[in-house]
C-alpha positions as CSV (number, residue, x, y, z in Angstrom):
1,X,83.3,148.2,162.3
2,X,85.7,149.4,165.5
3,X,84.3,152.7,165.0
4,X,80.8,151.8,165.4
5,X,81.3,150.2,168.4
6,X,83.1,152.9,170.0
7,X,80.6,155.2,169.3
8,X,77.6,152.6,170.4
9,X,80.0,152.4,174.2
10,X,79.9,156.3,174.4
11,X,76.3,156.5,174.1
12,X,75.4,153.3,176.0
13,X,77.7,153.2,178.7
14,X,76.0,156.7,180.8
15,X,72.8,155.6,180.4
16,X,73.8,152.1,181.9
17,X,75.3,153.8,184.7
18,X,72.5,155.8,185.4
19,X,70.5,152.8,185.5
20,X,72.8,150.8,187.8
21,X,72.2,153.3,190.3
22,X,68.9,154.0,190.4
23,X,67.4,150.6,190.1
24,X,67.7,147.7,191.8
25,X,68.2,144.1,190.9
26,X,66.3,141.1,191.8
27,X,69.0,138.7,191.3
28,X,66.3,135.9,191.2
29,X,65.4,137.5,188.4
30,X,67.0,135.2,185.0
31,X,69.0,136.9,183.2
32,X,67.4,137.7,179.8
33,X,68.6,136.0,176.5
34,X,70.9,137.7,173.8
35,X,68.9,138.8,171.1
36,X,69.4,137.0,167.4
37,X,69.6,139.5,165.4
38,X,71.2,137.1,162.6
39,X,67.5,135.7,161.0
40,X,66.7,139.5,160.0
41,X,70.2,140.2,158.9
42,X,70.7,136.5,156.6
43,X,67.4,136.3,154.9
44,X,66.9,140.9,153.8
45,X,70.6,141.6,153.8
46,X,69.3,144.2,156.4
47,X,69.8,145.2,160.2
48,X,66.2,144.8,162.1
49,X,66.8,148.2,163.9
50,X,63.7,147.9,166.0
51,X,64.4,144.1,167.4
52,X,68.4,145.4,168.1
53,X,66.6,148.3,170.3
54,X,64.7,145.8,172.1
55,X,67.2,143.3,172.6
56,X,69.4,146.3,174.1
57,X,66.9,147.8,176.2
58,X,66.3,143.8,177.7
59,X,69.9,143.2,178.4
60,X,71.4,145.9,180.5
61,X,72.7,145.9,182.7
62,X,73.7,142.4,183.1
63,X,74.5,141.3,179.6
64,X,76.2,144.9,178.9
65,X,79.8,142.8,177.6
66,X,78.2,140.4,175.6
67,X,75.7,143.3,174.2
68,X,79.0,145.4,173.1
69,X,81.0,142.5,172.0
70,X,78.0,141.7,169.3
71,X,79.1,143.1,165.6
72,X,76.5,145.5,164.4
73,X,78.0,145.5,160.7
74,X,75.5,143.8,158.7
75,X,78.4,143.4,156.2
76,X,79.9,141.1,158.3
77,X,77.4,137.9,157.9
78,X,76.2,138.5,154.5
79,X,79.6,139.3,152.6
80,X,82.0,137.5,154.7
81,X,82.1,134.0,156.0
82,X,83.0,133.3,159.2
83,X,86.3,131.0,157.8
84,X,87.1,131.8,154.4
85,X,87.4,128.6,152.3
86,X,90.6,128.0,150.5
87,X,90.2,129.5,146.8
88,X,91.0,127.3,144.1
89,X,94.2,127.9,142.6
90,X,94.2,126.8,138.9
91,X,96.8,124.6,138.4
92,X,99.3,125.6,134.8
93,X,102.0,123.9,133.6
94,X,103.9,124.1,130.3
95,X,105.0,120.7,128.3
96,X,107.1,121.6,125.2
97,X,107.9,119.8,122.0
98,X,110.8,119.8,119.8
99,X,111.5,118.0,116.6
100,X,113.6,117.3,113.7
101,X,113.3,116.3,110.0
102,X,114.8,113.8,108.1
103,X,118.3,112.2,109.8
104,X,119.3,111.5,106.4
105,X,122.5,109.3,106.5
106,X,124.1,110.0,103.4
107,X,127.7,108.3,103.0
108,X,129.5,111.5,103.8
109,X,127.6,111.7,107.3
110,X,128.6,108.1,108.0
111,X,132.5,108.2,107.5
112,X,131.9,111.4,110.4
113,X,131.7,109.2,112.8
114,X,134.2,106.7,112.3
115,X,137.4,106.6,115.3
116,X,140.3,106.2,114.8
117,X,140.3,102.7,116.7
118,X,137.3,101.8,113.8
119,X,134.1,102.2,116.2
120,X,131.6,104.9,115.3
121,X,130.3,107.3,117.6
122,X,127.8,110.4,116.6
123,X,127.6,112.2,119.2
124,X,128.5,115.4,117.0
125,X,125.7,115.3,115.0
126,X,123.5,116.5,118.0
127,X,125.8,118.5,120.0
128,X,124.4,121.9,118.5
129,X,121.1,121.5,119.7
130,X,121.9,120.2,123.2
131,X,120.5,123.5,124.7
132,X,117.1,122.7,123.1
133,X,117.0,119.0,123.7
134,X,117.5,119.7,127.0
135,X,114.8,122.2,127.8
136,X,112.5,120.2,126.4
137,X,110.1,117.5,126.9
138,X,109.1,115.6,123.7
139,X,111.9,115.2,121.8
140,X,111.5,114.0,118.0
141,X,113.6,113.0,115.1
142,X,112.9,111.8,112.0
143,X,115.6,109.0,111.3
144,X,114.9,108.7,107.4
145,X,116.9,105.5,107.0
146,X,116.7,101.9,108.4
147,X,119.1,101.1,110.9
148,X,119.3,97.5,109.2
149,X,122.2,95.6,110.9
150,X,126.1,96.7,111.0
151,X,126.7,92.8,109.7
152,X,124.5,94.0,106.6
153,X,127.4,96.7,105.6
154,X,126.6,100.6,105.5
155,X,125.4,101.8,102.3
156,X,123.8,105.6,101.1
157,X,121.1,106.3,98.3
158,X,119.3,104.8,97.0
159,X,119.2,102.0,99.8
160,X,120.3,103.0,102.7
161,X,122.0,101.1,105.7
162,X,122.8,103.3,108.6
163,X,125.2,101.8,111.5
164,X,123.1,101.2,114.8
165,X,125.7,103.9,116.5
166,X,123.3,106.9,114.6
167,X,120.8,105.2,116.7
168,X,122.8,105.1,120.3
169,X,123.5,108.4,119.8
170,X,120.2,109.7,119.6
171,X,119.1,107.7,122.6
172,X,122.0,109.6,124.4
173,X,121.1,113.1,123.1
174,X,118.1,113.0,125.0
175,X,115.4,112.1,121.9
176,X,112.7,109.9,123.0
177,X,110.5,109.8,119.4
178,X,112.1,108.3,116.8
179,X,110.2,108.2,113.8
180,X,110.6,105.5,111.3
181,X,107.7,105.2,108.7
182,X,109.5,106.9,105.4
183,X,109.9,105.8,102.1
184,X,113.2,103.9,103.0
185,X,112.3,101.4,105.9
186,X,112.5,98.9,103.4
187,X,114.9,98.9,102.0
188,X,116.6,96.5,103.4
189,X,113.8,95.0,103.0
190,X,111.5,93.0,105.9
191,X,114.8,91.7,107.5
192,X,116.8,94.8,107.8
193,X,113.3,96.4,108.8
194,X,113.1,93.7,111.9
195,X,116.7,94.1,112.8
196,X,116.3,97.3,113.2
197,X,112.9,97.0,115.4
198,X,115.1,94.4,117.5
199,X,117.7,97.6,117.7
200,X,115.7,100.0,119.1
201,X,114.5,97.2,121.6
202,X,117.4,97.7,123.5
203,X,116.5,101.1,123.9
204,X,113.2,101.6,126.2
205,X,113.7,104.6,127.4
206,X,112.9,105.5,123.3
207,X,109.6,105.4,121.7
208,X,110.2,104.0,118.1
209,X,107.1,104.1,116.1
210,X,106.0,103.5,112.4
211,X,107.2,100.4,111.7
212,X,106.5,96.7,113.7
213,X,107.8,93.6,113.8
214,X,104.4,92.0,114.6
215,X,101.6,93.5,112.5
216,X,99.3,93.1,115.5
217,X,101.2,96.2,117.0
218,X,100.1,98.1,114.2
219,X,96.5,98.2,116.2
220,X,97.7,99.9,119.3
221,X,98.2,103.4,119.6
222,X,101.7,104.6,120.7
223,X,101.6,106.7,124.0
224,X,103.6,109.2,125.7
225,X,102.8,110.9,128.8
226,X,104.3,114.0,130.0
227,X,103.4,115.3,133.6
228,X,99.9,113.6,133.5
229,X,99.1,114.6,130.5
230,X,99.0,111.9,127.8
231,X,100.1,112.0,123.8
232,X,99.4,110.3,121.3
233,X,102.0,109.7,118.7
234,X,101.4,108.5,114.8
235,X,103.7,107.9,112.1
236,X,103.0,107.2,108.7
237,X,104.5,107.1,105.3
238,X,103.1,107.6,101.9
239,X,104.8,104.3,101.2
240,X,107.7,102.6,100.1
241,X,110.4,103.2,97.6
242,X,109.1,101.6,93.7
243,X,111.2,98.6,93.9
244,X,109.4,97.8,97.2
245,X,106.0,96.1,96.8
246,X,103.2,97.7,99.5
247,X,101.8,94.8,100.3
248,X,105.4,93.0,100.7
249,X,105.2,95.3,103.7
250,X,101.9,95.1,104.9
251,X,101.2,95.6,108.6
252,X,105.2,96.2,109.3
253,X,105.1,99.7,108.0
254,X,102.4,102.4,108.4
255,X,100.9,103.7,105.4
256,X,99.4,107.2,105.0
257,X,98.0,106.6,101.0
258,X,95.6,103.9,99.9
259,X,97.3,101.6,97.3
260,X,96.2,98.7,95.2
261,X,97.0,95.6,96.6
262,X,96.5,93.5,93.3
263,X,98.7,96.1,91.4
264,X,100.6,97.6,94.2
265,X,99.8,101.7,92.8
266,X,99.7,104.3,95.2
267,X,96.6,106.3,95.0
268,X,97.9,109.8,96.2
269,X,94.5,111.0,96.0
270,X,93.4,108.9,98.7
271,X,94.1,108.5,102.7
272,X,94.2,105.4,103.6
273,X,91.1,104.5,106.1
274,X,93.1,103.3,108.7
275,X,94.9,106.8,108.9
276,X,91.5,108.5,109.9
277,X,90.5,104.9,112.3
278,X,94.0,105.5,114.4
279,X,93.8,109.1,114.6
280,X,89.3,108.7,115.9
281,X,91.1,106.4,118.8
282,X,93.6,108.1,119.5
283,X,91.4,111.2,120.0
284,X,89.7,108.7,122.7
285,X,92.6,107.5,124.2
286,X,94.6,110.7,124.5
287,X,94.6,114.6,125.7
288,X,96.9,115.6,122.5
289,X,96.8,113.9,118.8
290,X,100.1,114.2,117.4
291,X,100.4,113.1,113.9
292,X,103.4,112.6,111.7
293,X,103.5,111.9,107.8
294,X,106.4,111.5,105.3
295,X,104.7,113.0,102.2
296,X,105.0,115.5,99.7
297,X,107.2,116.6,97.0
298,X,110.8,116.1,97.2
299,X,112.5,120.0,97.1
300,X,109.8,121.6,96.5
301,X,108.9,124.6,99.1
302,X,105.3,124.3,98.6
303,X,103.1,121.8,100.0
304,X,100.5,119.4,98.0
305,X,97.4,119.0,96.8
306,X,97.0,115.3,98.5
307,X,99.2,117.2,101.8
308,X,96.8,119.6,102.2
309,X,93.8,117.4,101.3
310,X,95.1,115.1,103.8
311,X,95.9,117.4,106.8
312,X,92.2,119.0,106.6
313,X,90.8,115.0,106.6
314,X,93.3,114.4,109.7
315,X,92.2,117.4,111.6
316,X,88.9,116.7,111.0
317,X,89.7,112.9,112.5
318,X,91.1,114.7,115.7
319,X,94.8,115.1,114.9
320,X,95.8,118.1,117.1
321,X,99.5,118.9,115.8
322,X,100.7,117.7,112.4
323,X,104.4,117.3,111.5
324,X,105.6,116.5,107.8
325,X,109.2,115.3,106.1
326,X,110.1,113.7,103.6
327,X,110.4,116.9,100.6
328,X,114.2,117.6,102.1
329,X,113.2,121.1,102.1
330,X,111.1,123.2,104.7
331,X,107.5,124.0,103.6
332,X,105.1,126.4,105.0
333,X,103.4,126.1,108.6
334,X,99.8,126.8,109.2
335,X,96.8,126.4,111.1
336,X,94.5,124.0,109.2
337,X,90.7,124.2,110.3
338,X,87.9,121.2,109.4
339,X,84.6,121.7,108.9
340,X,83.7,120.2,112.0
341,X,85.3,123.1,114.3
342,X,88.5,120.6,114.9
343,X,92.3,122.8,114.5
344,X,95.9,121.4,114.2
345,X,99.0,123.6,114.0
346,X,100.3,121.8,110.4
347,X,104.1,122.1,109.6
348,X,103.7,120.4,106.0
349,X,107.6,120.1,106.3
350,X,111.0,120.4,108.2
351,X,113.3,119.8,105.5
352,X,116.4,118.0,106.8
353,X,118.1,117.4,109.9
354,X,121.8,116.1,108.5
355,X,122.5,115.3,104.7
356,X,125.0,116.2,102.5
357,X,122.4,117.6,99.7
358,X,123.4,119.2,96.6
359,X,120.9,121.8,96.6
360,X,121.3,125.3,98.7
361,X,117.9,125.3,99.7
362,X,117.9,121.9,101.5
363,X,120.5,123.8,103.4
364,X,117.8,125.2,104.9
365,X,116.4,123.8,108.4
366,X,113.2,123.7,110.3
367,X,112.8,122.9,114.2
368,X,109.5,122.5,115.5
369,X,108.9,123.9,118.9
370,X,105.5,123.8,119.9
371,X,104.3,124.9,123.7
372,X,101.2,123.5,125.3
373,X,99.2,124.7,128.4
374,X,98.1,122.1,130.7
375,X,95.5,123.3,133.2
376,X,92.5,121.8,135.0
377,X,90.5,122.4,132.2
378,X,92.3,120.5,129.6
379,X,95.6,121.5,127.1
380,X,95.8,123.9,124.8
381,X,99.1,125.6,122.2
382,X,100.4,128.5,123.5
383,X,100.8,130.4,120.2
384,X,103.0,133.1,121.1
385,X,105.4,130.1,122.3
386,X,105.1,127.9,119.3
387,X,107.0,128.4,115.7
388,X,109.8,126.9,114.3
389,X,113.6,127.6,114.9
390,X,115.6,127.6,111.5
391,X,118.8,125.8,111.2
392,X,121.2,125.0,108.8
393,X,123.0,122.0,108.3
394,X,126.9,122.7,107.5
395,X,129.2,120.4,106.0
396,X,132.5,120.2,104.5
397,X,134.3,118.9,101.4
398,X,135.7,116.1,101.2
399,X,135.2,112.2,102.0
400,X,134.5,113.3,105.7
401,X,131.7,115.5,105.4
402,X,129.7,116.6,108.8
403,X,130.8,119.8,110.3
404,X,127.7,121.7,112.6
405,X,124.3,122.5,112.7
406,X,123.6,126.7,113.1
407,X,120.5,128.4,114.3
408,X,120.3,130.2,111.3
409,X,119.9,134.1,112.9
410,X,124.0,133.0,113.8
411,X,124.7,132.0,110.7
412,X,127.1,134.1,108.1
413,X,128.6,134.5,105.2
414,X,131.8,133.7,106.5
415,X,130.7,130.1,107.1
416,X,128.1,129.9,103.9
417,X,131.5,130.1,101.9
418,X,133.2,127.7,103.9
419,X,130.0,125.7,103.1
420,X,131.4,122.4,101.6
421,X,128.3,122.9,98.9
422,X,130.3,124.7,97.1
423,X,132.0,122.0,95.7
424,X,129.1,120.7,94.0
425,X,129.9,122.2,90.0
426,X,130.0,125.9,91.9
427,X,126.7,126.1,93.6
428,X,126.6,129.1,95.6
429,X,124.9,129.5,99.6
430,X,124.4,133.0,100.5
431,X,123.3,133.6,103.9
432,X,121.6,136.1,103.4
433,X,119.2,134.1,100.6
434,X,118.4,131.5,103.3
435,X,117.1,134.0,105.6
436,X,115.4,135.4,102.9
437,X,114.0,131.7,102.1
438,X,113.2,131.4,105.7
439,X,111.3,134.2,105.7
440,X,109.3,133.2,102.6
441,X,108.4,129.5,104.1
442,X,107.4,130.1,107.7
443,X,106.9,133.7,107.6
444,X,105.2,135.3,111.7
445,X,106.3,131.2,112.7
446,X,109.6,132.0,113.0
447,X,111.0,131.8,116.7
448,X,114.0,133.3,117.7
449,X,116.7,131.7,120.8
């Protein structure tokens, strides 16, 4: 652009001299407009070199400065604005998820956190994963038993009482889901199940869902929102344990099967309506369906017919991420699709969290960590940044029973015979089996620290 007007001043400028002295000017003489060049240039994209002449020829000498100043560039109006508006900047942001399975409060994980002045405190039980808890942003456990009243006594399998303390704890770790739709909320039956509701009251900073103390809460969706984007959260269980009548229940507890209510039967081969009713509103309500249901086969590594009959109906409803326990063993993790276009990232299974199991396999530990990408246009999983971390739960012999929790790429075989599963009639944990195993289950899931 510079250079054409340089060159325009060398041709112009002795011929405008020439002029100035060889004709005089009547000063009452008005001094002609500046030519408009721009209507040519804007609506052909071209320069009018003809009116430009003319407009030249017209203004000299008087109007020689405002004639140079002009820009002869026609790129300059048709490409370039004269003030460039602000480009919009898509705006990104990452929200992550982390969960648990089953916080399974086997005697043995109790007596850990009794002091020696008689209070409990279980801090321990989450100190191994404080790193993760703290980098992310929804934070889920599943606590598989009712935390049914210290007054009540603490009791293990096959009805559970857990002390209250598991529950501060957790708050203080930094989880803020707590899951508690299993096949044990009852069994301390509806009271333990409302003193436990009343517990978790005194924890708001926690969102406790699966169970209610008014069944009229069953009917709203739980919410969480993250950084203006908004989740929802289900929890359901396949139901309660045998001795524990459904409909005893009814409305306090979320149920994932249809049942009977004259005979009380489960009907595996069926998900209950109101499943697929919570998960269409919450698809309304919410930018991300998150669904989690205690199902499947205890230890065993493979998921279900009903499991994977049930995820493709959920999917289909508008569940986005689906999260299982309940088997106390990992199961596979896949992408489920439904016919009508809809996709979930389904983990059919995280195993456990804490127990004292008897089987090696239970040993082995899943951590959900799933990434999503909130931009302008809505929110979407980051698959290179979602998986599972394996862990394994370690615990010793004896009355006194919790020891750590190990990402399972540091675990050895150094620890796996210090493993306290070994007193168990001589069962063996090879660490280089659960990697194997881990392998096996998740597969391209896993994630690495």
């Amino acid at each position: 652009m510079k250079t054409l007007k340089n060159i325009l001043i060398c041709i112009i400028l002795p011929i405008t001299l020439f002029l100035t002295a060889s004709i005089t000017t009547d000063d009452a003489r008005p001094a002609a407009a500046p030519a408009d060049t721009s209507a040519g240039t804007e609506a052909t994209g071209d320069t009018d070199v003809g009116s430009a002449d003319t407009a030249a020829a017209a203004e000299m000498p008087g109007n020689l400065g405002l004639y140079l100043a002009q820009d002869f560039s026609p790129l300059a109006k048709n490409i370039l604005p004269e003030v460039m508006p602000e480009m919009d900047k898509p705006i990104s942001k990452e929200i992550t998820l982390m969960a648990v399975g089953d916080n399974l409060m086997h005697m043995g994980i109790v007596a850990s956190g009794k002091q020696a002045d008689g209070s409990y405190d279980y801090s321990m039980l989450y100190a191994d994963i404080a790193d993760f808890l703290a980098a992310a942003d929804i934070k889920v456990i599943n606590q598989e038993t009712i935390l049914g009243g210290n007054e009540r006594g603490f009791s293990g399998y096959p009805r559970f009482n857990s002390p209250t303390e598991v529950g501060d704890a957790i708050a203080a770790a930094g989880f803020n889901v707590v899951l508690h739709a299993s096949n044990h909320s009852a069994d301390q039956g509806i009271a333990g199940l409302l003193s436990c509701i009343a517990f978790w009251k005194t924890h708001p900073e926690v969102l406790m869902v699966g169970i209610f103390d008014d069944p009229s809460e069953a009917e709203e969706i739980p919410l969480l929102t993250i950084d203006g984007v908004t989740f929802a959260i289900l929890n359901y269980t396949y139901g309660p344990n045998a001795e524990i009548l459904p409909s005893s229940i009814e409305g306090h507890l979320n149920m994932l099967c249809a049942y009977d209510e004259r005979t009380n039967v489960i009907d595996f081969t069926t998900l209950n309506p109101q499943v697929i009713a919570d998960i269409e509103k919450a698809d309304a309500l919410a930018d991300v369906v998150l669904v989690f249901p205690h199902w499947g086969t205890e230890y065993v590594t493979t998921p279900s017919t009903y499991q994977k009959e049930f995820a493709r109906q959920m999917t289909e409803a508008g569940a986005d991420i689906i999260i299982g326990t309940h088997p106390h063993v990992v199961e596979p993790i896949e992408w489920v699709e439904a016919d009508n276009g809809n996709k979930a990232l389904c983990y059919y299974s995280l195993g456990n969290y804490v127990s004292t199991q008897k089987d090696a396999i239970s040993m082995l530990e899943g951590m959900a960590w799933v990434t999503f990408e909130a931009t302008a246009g809505g929110v979407t999983i980051d698959e290179e940044k979602s998986g599972v971390i394996p862990l394994v739960c370690q615990y010793k012999s004896g009355p006194v029973r919790f020891d750590h929790i190990y990402l399972l790429e540091d675990y050895t075989q150094e620890l796996a015979d210090a493993h306290g599963i070994r007193g168990y009639g001589g069962v063996s944990l090879k660490a280089d089996k659960l990697k194997e195993w881990s392998t096996e289950i998740f597969g391209d899931f896993v994630l690495s620290k």
